[in-house]
N, C-alpha and C positions, 0 to 999 in steps of 0.2 A: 758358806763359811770360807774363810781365808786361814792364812797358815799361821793368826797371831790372834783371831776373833770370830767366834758365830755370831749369824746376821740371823734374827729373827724378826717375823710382822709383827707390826702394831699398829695399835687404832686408838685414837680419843675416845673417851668414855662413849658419846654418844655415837662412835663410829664415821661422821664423819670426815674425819682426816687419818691419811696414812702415814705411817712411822716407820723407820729399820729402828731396833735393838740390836746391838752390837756388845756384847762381852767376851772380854778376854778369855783365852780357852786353857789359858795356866790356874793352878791351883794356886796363886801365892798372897803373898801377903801385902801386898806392894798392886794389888788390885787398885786400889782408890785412886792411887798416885799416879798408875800409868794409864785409869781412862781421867784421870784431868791434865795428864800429857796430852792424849789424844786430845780432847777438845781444843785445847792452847793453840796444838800443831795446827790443829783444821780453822782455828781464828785467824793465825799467822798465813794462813795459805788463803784464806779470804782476804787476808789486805790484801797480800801479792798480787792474788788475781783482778782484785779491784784496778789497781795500780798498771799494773798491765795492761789493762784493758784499755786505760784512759790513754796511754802511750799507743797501743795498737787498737785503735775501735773495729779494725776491720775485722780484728781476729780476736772479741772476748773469750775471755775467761772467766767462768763462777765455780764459786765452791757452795755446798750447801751449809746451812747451821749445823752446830752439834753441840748439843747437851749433856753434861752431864749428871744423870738421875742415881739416885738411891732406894732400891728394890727390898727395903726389911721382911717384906715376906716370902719370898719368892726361894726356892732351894738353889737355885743354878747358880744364881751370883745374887750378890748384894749390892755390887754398883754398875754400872751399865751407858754407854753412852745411846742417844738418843737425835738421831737426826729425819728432817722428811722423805719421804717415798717417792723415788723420780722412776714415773712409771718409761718403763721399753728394754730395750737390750741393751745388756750391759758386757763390754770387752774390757777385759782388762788387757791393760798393754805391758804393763812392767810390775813389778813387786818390791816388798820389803827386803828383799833375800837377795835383791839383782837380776831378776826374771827379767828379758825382754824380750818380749817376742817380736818373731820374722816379720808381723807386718806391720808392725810401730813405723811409723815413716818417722816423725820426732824426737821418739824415745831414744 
């Protein structure tokens, strides 16, 4: 979990394919609206990187898909973003907040 969303697994019904579950970790009411932010932002951040890429092939950039689903049964939340499972380790280098850490060469 991050300081704005828990990341939960998921899997397609028949388990084949892996999932992150991401919902917002606020109580409010403006849930819907800020995971179809989310999405938007991570569509917007897919051209970019597309776009980038083509200008530098040496050094692409991808963003994954992101979805976002509606969970009517579930207690934790009701809406939920939904993107694939990129398996290995994961660094975060920077944050929402202005986090950046000492070894971001980039950031």
């Amino acid at each position: 979990s991050g300081s704005m969303r828990y990341a939960f697994p998921a899997t397609s019904l028949d388990g084949n394919l892996r999932f992150v579950l991401k919902v917002h970790n606020e109580a409010s009411k403006n849930v819907s609206s800020m995971t179809l932010a989310d999405v938007k932002t991570q569509a917007y951040a897919r051209l970019f990187a597309e776009e980038f890429s083509q200008r530098f092939p040496l050094a692409p950039v991808q963003f994954v898909d992101a979805w976002a689903i509606e969970l009517p049964k579930w207690n934790i939340a009701k809406h939920a973003t939904l993107e694939p499972f990129v398996a290995g380790v994961f660094e975060k280098y920077t944050s929402n907040t202005g986090f950046i850490s000492s070894e971001a060469e980039l950031a």
